[in-house]
Biopython code that builds the backbone (N, CA, C, O; Angstrom):
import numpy as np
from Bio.PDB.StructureBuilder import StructureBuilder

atoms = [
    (1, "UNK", "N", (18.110, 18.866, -2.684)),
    (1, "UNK", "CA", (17.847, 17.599, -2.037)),
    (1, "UNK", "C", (16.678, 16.874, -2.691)),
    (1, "UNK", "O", (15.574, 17.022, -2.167)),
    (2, "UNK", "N", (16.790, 16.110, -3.769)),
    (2, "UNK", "CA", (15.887, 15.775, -4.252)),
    (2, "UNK", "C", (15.707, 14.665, -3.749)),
    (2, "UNK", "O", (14.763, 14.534, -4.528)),
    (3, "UNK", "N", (15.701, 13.621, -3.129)),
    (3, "UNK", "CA", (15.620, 12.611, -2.055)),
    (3, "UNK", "C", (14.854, 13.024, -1.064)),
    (3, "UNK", "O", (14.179, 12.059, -0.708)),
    (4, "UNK", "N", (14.606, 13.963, -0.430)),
    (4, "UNK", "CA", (13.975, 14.584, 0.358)),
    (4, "UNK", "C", (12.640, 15.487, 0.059)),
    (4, "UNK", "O", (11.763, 15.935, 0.798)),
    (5, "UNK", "N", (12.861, 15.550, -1.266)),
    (5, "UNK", "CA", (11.586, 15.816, -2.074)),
    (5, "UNK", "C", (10.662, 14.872, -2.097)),
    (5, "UNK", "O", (9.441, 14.997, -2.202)),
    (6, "UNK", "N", (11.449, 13.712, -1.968)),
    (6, "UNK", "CA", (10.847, 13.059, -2.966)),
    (6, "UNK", "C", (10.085, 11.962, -1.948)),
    (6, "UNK", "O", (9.131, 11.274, -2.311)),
    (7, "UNK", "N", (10.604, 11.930, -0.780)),
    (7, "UNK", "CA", (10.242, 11.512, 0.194)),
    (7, "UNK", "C", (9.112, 12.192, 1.163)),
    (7, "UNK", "O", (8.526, 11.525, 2.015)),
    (8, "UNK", "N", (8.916, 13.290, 0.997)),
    (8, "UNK", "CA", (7.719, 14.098, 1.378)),
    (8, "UNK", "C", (6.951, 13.878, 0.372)),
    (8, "UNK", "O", (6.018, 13.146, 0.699)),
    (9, "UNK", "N", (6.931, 14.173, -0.656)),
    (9, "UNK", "CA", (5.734, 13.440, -1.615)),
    (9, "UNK", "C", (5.421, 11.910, -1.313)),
    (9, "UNK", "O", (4.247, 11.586, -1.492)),
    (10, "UNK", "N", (6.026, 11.230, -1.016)),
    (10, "UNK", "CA", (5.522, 9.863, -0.767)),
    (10, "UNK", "C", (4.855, 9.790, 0.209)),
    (10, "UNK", "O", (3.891, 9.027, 0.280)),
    (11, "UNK", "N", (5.336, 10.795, 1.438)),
    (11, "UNK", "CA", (4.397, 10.340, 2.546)),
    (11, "UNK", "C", (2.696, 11.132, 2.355)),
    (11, "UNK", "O", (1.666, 10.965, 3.009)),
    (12, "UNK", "N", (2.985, 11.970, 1.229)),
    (12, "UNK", "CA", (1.980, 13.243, 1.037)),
    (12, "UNK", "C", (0.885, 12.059, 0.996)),
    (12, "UNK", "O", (0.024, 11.771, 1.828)),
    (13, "UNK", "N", (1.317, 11.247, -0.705)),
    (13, "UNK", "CA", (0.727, 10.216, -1.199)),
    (13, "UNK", "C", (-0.070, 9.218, -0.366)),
    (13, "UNK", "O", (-1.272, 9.012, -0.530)),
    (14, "UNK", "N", (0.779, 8.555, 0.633)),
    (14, "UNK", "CA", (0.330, 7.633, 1.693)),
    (14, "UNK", "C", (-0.848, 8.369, 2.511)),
    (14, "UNK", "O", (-1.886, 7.772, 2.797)),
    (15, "UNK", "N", (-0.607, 9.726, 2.870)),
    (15, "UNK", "CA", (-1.489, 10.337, 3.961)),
    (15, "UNK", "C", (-3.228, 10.245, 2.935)),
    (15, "UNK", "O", (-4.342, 10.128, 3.447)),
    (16, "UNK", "N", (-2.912, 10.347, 1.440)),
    (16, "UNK", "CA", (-3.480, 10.994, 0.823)),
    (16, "UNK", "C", (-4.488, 9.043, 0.229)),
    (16, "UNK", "O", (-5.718, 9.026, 0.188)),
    (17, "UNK", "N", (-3.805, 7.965, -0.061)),
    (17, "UNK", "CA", (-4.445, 6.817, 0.219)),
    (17, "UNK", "C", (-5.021, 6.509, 1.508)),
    (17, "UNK", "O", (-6.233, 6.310, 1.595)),
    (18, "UNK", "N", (-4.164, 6.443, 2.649)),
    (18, "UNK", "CA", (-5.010, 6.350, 3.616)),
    (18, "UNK", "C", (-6.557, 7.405, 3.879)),
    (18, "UNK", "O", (-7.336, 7.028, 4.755)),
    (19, "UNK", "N", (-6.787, 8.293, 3.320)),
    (19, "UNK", "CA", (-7.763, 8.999, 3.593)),
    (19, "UNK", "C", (-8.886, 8.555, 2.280)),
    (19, "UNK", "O", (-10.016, 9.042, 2.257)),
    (20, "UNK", "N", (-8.414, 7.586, 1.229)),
    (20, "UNK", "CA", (-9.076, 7.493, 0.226)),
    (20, "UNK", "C", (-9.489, 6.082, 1.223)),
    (20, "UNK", "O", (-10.651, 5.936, 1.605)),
    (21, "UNK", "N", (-9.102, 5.727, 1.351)),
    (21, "UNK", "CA", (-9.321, 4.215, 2.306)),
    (21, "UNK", "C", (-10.262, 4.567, 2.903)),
    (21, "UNK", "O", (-11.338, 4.117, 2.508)),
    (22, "UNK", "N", (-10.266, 5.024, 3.482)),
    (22, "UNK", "CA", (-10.947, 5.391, 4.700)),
    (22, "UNK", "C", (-12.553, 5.904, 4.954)),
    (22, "UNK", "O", (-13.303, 5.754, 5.919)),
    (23, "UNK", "N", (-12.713, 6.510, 3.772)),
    (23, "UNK", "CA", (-14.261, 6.664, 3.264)),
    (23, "UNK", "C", (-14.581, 5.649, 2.283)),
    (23, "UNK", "O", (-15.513, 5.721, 1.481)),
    (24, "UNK", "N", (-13.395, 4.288, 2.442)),
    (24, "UNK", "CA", (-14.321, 3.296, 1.517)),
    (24, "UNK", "C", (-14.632, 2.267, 2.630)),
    (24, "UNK", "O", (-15.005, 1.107, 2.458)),
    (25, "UNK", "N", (-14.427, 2.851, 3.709)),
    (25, "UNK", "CA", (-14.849, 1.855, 4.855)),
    (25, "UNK", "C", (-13.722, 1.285, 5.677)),
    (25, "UNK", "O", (-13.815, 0.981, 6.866)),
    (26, "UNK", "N", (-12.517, 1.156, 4.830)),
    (26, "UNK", "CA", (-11.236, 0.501, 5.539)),
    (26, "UNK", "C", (-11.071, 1.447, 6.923)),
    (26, "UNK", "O", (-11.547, 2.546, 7.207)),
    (27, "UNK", "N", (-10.097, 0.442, 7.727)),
    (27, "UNK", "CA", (-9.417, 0.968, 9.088)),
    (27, "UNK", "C", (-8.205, 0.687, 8.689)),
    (27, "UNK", "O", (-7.986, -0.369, 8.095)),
    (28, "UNK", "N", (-7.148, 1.655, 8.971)),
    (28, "UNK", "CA", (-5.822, 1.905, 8.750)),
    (28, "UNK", "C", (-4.822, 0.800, 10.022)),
    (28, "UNK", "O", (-4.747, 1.130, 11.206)),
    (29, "UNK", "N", (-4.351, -0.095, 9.633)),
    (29, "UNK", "CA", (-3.918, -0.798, 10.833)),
    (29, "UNK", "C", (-2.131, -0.480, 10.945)),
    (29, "UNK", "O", (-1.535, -0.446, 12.022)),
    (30, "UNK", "N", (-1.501, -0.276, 9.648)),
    (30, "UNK", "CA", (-0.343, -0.197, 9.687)),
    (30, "UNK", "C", (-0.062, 0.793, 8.894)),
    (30, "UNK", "O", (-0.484, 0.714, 7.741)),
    (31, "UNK", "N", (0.831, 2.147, 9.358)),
    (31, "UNK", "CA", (1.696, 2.554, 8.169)),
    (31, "UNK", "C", (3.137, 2.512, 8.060)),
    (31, "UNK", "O", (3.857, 2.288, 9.033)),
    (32, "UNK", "N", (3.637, 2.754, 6.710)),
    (32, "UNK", "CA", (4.947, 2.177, 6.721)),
    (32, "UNK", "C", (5.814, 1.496, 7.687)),
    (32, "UNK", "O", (6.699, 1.873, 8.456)),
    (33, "UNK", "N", (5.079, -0.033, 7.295)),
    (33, "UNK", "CA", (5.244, -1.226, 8.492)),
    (33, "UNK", "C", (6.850, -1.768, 7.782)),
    (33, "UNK", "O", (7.210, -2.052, 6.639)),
    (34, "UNK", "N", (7.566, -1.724, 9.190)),
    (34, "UNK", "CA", (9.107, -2.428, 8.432)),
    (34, "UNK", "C", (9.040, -3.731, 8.487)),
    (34, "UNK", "O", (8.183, -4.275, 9.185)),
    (35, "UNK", "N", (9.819, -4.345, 7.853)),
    (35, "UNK", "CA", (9.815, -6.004, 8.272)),
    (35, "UNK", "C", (11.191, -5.955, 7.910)),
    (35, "UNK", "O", (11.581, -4.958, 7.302)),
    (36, "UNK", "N", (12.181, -7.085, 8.250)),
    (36, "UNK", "CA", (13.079, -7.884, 7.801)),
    (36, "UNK", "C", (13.275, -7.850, 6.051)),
    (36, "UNK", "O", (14.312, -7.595, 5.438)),
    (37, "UNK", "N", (11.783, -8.232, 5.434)),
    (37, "UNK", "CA", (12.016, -8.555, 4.108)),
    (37, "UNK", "C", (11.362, -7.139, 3.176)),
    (37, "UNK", "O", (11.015, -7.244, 2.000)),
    (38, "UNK", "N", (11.271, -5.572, 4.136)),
    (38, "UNK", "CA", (10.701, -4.851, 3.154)),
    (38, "UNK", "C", (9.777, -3.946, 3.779)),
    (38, "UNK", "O", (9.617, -4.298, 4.947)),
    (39, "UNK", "N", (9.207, -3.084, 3.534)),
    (39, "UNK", "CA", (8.472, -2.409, 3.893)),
    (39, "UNK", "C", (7.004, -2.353, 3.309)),
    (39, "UNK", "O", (6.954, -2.419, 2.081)),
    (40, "UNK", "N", (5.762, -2.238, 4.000)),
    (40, "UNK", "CA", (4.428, -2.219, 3.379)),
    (40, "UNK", "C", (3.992, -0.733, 3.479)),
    (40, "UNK", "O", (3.962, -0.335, 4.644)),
    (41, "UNK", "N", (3.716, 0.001, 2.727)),
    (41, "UNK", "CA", (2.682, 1.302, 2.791)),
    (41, "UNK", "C", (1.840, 1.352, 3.975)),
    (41, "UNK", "O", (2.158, 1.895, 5.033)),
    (42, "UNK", "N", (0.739, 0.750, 3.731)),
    (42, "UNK", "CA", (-0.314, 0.888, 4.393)),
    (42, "UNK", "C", (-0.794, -0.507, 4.476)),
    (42, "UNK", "O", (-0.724, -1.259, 3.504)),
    (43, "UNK", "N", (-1.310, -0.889, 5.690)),
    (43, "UNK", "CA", (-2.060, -2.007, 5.881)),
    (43, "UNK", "C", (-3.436, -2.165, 6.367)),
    (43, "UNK", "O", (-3.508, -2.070, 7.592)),
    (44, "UNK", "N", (-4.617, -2.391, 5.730)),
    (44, "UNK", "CA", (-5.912, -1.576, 6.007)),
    (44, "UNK", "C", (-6.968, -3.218, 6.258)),
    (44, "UNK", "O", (-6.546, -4.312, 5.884)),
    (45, "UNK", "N", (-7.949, -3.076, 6.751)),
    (45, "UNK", "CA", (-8.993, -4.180, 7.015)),
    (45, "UNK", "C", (-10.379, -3.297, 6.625)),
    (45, "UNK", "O", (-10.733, -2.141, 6.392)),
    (46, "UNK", "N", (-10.781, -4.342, 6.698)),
    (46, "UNK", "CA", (-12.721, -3.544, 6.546)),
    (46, "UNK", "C", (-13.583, -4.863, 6.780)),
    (46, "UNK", "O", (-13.821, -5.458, 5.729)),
    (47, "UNK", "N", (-13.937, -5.262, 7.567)),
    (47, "UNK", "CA", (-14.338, -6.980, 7.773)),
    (47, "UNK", "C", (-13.561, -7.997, 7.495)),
    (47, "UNK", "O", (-12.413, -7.733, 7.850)),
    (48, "UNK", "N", (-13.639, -8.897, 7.087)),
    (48, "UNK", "CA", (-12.835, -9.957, 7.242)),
    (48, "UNK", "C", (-11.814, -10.019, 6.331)),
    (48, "UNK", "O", (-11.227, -11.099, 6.268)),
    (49, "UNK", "N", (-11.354, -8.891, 5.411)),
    (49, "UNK", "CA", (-10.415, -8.567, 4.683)),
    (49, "UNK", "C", (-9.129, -7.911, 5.067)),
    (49, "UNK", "O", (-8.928, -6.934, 5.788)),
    (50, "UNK", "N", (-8.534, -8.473, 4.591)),
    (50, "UNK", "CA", (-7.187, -7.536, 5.359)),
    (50, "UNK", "C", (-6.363, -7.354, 4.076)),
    (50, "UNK", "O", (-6.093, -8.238, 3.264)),
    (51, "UNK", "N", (-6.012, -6.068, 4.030)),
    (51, "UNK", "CA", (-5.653, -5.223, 2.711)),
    (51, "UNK", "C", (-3.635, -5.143, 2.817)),
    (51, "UNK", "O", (-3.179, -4.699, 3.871)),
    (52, "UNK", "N", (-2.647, -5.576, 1.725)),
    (52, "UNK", "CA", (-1.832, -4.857, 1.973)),
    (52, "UNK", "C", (-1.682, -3.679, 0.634)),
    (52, "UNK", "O", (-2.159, -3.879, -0.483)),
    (53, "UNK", "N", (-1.188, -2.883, 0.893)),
    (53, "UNK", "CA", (-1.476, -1.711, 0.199)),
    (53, "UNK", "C", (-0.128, -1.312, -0.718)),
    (53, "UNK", "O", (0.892, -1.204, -0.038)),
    (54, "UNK", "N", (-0.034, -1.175, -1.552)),
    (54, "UNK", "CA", (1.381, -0.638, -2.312)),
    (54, "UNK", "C", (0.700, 1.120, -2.859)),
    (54, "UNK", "O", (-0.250, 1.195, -3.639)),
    (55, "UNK", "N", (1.424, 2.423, -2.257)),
    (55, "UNK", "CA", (1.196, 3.531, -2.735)),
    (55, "UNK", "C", (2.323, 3.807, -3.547)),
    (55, "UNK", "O", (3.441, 3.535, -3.109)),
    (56, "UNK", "N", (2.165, 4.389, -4.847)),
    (56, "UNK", "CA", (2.926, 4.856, -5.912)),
    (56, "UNK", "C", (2.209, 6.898, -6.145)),
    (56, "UNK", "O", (1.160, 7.484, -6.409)),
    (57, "UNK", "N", (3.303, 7.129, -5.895)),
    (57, "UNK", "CA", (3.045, 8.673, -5.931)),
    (57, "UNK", "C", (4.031, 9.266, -7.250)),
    (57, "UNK", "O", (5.243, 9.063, -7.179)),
    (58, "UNK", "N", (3.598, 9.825, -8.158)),
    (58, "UNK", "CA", (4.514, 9.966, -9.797)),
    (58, "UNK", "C", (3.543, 11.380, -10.281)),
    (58, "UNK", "O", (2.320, 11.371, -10.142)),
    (59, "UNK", "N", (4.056, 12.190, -10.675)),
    (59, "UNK", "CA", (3.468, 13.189, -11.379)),
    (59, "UNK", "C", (2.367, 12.933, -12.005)),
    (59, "UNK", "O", (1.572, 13.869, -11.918)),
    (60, "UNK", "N", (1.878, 11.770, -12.787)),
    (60, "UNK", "CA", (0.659, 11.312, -13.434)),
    (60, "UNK", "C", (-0.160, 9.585, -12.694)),
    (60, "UNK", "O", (0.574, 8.597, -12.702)),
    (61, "UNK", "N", (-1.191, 9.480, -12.296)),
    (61, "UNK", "CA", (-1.613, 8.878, -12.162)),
    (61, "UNK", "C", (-1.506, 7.257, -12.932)),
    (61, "UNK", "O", (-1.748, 6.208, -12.334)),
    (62, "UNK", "N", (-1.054, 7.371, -14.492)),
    (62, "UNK", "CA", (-0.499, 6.734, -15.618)),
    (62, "UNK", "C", (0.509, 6.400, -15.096)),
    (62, "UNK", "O", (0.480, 5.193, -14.858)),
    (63, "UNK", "N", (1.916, 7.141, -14.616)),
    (63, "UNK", "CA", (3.290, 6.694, -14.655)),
    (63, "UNK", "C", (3.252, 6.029, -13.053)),
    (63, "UNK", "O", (4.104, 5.241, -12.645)),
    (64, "UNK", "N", (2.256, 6.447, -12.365)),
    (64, "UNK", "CA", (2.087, 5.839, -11.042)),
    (64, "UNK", "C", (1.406, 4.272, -11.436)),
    (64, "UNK", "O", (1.962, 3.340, -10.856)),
    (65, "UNK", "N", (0.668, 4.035, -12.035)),
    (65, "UNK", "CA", (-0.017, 2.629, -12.216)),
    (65, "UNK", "C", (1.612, 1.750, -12.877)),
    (65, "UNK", "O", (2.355, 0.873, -12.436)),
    (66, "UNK", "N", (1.565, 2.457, -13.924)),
    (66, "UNK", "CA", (2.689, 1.355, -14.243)),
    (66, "UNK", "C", (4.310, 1.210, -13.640)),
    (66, "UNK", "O", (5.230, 0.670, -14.255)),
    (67, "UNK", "N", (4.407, 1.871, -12.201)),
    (67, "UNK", "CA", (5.844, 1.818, -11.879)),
    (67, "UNK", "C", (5.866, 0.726, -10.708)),
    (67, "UNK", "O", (6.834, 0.642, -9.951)),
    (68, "UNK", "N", (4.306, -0.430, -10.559)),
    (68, "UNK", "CA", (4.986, -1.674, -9.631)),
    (68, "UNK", "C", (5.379, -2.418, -10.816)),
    (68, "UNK", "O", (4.846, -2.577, -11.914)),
    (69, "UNK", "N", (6.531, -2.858, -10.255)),
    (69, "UNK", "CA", (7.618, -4.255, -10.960)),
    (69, "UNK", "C", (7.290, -5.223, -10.426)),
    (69, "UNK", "O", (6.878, -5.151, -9.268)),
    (70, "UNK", "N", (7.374, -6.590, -11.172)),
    (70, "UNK", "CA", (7.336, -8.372, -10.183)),
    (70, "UNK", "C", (8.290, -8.275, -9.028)),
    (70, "UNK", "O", (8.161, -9.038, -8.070)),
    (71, "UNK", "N", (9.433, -7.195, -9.082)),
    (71, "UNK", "CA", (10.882, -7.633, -7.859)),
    (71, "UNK", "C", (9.629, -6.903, -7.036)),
    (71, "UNK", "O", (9.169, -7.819, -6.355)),
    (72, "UNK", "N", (8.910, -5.786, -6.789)),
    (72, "UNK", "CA", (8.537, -5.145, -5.892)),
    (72, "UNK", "C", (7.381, -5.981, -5.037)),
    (72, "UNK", "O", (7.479, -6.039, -3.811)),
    (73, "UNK", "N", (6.440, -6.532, -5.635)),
    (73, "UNK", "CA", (5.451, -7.210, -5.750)),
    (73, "UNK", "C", (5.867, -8.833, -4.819)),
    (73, "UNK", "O", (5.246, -9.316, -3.872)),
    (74, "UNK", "N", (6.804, -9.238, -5.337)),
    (74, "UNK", "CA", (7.460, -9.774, -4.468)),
    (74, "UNK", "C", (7.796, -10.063, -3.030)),
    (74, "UNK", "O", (7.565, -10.947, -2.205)),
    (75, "UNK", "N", (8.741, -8.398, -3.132)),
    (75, "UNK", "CA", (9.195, -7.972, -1.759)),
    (75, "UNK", "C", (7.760, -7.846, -0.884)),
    (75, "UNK", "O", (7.863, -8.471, 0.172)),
    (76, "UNK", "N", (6.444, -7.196, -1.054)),
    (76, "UNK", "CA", (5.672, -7.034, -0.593)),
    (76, "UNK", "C", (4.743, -8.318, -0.205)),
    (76, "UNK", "O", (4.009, -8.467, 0.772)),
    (77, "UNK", "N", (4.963, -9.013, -1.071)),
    (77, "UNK", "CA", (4.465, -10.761, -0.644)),
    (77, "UNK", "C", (4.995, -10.903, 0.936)),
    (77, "UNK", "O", (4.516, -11.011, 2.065)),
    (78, "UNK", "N", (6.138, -10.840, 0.359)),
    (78, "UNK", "CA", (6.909, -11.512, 1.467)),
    (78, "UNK", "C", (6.774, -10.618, 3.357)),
    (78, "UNK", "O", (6.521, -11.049, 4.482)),
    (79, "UNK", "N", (7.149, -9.086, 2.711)),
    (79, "UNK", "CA", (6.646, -8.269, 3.701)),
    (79, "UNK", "C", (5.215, -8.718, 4.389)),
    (79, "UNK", "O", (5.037, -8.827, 5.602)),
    (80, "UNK", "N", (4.399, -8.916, 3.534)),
    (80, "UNK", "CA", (2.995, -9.492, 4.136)),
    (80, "UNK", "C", (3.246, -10.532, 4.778)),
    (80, "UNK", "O", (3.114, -10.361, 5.990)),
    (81, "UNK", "N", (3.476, -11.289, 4.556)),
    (81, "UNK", "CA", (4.036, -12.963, 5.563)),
    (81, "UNK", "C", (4.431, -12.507, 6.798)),
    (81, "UNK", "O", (4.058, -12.781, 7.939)),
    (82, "UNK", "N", (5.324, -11.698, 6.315)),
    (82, "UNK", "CA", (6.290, -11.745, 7.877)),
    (82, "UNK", "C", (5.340, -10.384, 9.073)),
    (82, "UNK", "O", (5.581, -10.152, 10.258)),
    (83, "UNK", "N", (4.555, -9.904, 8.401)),
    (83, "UNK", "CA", (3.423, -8.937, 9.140)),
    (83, "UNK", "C", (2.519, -10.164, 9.678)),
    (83, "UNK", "O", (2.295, -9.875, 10.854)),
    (84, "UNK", "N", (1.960, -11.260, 9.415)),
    (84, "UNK", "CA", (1.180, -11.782, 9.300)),
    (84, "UNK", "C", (1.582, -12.786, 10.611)),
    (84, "UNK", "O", (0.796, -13.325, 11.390)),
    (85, "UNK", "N", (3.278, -12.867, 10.594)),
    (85, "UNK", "CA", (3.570, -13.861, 11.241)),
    (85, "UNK", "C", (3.904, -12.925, 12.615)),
    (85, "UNK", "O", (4.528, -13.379, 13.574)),
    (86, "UNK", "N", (3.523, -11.913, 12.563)),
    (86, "UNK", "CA", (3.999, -11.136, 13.832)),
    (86, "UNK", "C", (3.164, -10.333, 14.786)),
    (86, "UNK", "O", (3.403, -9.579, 15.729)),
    (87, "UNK", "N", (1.666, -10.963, 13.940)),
    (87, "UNK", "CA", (0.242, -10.832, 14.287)),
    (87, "UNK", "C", (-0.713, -12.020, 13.838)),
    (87, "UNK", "O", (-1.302, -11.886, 12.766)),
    (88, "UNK", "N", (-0.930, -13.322, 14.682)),
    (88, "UNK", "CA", (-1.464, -14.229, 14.186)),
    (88, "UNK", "C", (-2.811, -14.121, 14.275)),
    (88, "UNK", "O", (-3.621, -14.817, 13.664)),
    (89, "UNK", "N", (-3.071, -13.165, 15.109)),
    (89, "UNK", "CA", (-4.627, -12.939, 15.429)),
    (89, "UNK", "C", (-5.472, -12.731, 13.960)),
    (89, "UNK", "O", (-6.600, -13.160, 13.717)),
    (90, "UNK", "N", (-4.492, -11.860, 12.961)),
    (90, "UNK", "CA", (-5.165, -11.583, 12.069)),
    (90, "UNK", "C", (-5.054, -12.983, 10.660)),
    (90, "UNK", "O", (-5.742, -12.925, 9.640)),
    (91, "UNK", "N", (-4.117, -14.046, 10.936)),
    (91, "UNK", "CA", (-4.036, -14.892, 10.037)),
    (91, "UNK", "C", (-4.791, -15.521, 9.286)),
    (91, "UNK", "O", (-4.463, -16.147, 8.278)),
    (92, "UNK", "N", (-6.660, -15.290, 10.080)),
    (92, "UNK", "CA", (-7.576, -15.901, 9.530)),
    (92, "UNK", "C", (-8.434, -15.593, 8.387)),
    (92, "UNK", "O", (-9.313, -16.267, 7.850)),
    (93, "UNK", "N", (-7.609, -13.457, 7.928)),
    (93, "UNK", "CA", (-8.173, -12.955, 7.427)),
    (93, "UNK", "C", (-8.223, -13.642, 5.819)),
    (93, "UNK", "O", (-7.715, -14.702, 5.455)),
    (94, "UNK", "N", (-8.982, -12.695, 5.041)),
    (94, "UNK", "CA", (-8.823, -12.878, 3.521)),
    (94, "UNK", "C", (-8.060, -11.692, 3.566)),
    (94, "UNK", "O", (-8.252, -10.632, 4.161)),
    (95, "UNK", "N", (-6.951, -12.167, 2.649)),
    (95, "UNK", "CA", (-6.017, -11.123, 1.715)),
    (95, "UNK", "C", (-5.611, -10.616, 0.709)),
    (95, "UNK", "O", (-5.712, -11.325, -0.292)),
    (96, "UNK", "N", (-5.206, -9.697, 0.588)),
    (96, "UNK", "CA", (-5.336, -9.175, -0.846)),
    (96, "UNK", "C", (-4.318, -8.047, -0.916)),
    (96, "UNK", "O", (-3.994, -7.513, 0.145)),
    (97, "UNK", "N", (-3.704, -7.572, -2.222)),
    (97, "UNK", "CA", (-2.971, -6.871, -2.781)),
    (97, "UNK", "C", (-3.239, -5.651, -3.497)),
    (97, "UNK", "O", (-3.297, -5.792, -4.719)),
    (98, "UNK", "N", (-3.411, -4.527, -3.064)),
    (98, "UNK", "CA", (-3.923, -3.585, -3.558)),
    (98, "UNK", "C", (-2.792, -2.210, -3.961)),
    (98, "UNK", "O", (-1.818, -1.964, -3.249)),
    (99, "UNK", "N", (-3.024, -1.665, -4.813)),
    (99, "UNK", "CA", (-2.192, -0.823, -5.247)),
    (99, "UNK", "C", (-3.185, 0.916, -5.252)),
    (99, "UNK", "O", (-4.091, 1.177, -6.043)),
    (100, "UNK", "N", (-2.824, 1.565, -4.490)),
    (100, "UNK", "CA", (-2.777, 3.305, -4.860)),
    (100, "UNK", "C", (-2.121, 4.131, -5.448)),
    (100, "UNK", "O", (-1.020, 4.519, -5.057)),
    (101, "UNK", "N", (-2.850, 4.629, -6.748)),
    (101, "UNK", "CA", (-2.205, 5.387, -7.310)),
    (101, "UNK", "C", (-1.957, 6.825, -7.375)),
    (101, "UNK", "O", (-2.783, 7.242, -8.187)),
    (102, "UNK", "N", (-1.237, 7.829, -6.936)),
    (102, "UNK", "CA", (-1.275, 8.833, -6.228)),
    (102, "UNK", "C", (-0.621, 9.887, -7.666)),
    (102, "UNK", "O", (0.605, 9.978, -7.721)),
    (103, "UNK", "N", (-1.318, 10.510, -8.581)),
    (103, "UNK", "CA", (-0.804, 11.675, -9.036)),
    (103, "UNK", "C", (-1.071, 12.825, -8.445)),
    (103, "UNK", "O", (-1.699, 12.934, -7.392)),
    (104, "UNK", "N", (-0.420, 14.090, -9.361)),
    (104, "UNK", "CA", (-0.101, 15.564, -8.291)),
    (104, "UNK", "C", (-1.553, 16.010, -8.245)),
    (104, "UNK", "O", (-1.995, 16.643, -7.287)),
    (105, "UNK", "N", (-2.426, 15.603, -9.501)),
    (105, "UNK", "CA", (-3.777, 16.345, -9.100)),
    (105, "UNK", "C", (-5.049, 15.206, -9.383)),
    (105, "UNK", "O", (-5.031, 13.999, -9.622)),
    (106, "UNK", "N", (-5.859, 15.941, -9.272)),
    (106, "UNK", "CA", (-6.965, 14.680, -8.766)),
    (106, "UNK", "C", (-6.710, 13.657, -7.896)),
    (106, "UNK", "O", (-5.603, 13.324, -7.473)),
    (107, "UNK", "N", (-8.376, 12.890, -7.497)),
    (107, "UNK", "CA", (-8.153, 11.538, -6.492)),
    (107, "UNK", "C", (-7.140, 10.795, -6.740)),
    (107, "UNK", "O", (-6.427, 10.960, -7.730)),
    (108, "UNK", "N", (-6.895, 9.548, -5.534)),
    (108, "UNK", "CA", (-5.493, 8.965, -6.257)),
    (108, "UNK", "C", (-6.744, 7.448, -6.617)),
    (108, "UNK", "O", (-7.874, 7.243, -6.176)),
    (109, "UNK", "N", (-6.293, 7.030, -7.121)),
    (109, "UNK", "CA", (-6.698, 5.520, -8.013)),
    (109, "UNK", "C", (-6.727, 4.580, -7.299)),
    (109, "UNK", "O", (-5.581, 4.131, -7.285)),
    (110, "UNK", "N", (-7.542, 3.826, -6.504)),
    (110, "UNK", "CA", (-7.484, 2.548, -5.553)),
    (110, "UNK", "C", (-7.346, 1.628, -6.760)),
    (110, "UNK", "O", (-7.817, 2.154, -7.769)),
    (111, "UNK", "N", (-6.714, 0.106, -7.008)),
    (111, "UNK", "CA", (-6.839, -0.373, -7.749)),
    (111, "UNK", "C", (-6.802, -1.968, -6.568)),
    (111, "UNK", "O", (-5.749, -2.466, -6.170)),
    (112, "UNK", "N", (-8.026, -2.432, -6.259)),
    (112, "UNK", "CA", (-8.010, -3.637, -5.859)),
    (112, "UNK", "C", (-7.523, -4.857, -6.200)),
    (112, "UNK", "O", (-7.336, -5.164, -7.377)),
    (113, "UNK", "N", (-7.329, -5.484, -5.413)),
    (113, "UNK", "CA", (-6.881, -6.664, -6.171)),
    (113, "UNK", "C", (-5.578, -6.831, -6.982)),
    (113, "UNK", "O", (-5.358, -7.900, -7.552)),
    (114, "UNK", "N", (-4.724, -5.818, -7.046)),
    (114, "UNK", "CA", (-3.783, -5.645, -7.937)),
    (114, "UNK", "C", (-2.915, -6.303, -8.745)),
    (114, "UNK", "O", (-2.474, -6.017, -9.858)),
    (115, "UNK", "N", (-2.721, -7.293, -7.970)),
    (115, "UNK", "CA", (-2.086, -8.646, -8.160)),
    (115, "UNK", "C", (-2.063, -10.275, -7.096)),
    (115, "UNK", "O", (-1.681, -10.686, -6.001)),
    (116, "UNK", "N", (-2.599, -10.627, -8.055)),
    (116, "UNK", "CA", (-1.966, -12.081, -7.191)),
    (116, "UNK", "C", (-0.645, -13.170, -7.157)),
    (116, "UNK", "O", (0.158, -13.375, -8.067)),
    (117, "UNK", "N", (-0.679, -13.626, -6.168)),
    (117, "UNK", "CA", (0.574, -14.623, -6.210)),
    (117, "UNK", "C", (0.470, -15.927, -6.735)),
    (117, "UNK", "O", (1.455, -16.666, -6.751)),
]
sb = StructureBuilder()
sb.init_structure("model")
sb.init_model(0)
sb.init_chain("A")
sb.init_seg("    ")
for serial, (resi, resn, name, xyz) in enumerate(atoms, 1):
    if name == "N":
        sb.init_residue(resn, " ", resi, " ")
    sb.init_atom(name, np.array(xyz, "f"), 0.0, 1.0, " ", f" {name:<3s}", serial, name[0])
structure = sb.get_structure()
């Protein structure tokens, strides 16, 4: 069942960003949030920032940085909107796009800012 492998490693990954988050000050507000247009990892704040999070979990930290695509990046735009529109309280935040990079050993890689739209 490699689907099922592979899916416990992802959540390993997520458990394993959210805890990197978390001693950088962030609060964990969402995990694997569904929407209509997609799913978000993790959705984190720390003052007036509000984080959406893309985790990539890959045998190397390397093949994890380079496996977001523009289609994905995208989908996660959009996922953010429709999070955004289903919590207006938080609409006033600053936002941002952040990517975790999760290999099998060592920390995983926060990479802020990851992309913009």
């Amino acid at each position: 069942m490699p689907g099922a492998a592979a899916a416990r490693e992802g959540r390993r990954g997520e458990r394993r960003a959210a805890w990197l988050l978390r001693l950088k000050g962030f609060r964990i507000l969402a995990r694997r949030h569904l929407t209509a247009a997609g799913e978000i990892d993790l959705v984190a704040r720390r003052g007036d920032l509000l984080v959406f999070v893309e985790v990539k979990t890959r045998a190397s930290r390397a093949e994890a940085l380079a496996s977001l695509g523009p289609v994905q990046r995208a989908r996660i735009a959009r996922a953010a909107a429709a999070f955004l529109q289903s919590r207006p309280a938080l609409a006033g935040l600053a936002c941002r796009f952040d990517l975790v990079a999760v290999g099998a050993r060592g920390w995983p890689v926060h990479i802020a800012d990851a992309w913009r739209l």
